[in-house]
N, C-alpha and C positions, 0 to 999 in steps of 0.2 A: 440587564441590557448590555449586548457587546458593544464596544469601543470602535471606532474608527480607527486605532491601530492596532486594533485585535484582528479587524476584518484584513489587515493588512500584514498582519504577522500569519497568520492562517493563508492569505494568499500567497506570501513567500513559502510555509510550507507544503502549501498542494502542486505550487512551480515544480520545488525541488523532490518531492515525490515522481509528479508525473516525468519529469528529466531524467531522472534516474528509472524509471519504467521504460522510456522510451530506450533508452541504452542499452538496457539489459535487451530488449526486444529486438534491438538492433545484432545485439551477439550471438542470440537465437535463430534469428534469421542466417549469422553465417556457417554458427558451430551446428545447428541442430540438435543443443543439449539442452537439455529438460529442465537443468537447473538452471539455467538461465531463463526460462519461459515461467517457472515456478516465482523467481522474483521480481519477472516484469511482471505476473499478474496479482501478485502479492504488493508490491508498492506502486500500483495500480489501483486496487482497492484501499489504499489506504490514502492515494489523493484525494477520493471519493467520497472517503470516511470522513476527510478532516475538512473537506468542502462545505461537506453536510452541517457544519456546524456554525456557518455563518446564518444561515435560516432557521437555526432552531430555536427554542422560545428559551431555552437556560442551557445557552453554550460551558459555561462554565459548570456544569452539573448534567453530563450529556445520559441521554440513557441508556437503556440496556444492550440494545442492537448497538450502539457504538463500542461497545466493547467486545460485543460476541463477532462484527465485521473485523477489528482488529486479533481477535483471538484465530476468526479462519483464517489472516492474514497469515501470521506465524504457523499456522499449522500447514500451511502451504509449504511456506518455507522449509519447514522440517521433514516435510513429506518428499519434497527435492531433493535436500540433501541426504536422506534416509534412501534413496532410489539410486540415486550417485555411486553411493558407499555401497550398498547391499545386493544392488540389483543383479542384472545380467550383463557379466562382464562380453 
């Protein structure tokens, strides 16, 4: 069973996830660079990810899809900055 300031620690972090998605989003918006659209939807999914764990029946023992969403999250990420670094100057 989760806590009442579990649901409330989890709500601080999906805040400051989604905050930081929208910023990044906001950069995207001006720069039109990729790695900034790579991390607003990567810490996008991950306020999604860690939402998802207020309803789930063993938050503290999350399952498989909670890690494999946080595994495409970083793989985003790396996919951005691998495209940044490598791509077409």
């Amino acid at each position: 069973m989760i806590t009442t300031f579990e649901v409330f620690l989890l709500g601080v972090v999906t805040t400051a996830f989604l905050t930081t998605a929208t910023f990044f989003f906001v950069y995207w918006r001006r720069s039109r660079d990729s790695l900034f659209l790579c991390f607003a939807v990567a810490f996008a999914m991950e306020a999604f990810n860690d939402a998802s764990l207020v309803g789930a029946p063993h938050p503290n023992n999350p399952s498989r899809w909670y890690f494999i969403i946080r595994l495409v999250s970083f793989l985003i990420i790396l996919g951005g900055i691998l495209k940044k670094n490598y791509g077409r100057q």
